[in-house]
N, C-alpha and C positions, 0 to 999 in steps of 0.2 A: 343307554338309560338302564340296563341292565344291571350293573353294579353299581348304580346311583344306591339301589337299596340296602346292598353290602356296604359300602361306605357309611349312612346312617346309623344302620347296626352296630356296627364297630365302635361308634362315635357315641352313642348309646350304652351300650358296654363299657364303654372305658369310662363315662360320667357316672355313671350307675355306680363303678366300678369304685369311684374316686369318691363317691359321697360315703360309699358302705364302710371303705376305710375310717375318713374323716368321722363319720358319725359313730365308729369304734374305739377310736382316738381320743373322743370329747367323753365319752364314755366311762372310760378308764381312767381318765385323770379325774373327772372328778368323784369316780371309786376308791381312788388315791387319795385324794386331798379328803374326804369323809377318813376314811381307814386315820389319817394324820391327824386329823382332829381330836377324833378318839385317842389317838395312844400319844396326843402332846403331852398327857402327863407324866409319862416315863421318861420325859427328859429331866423331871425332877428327881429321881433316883439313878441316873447315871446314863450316858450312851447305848447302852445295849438296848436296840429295838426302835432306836429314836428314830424318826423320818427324817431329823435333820442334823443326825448323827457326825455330818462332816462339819459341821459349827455348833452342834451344841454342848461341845465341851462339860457336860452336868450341870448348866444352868436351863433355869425355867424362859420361855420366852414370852414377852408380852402378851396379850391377845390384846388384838384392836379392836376398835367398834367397840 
């Protein structure tokens, strides 16, 4: 029963470990997608800086909604 506690810990640790990722993950993308929003207009003046520089070819993209 003594390393019962060890085990938990561990198990503990590594969920702890797996959310602190995950919730840096969710984070950053959508620091990403803000940052992209803001400079969608620079796909109207040409690729350089664009977020979605591998298709936007210097065209503007729709915005939905």
């Amino acid at each position: 029963m003594h390393g019962q506690w060890a085990d938990w810990l561990v198990v503990g640790l590594v969920v702890g470990a797996a959310a602190l990722w995950l919730g840096l993950r969710v984070r950053r993308d959508m620091r990403r997608r803000k940052e992209a929003a803001a400079r969608q207009e620079t796909c109207d003046l040409g690729c350089e800086g664009c977020p979605f520089s591998d298709v936007c070819r210097g065209k503007a993209f729709p915005r939905k909604g």
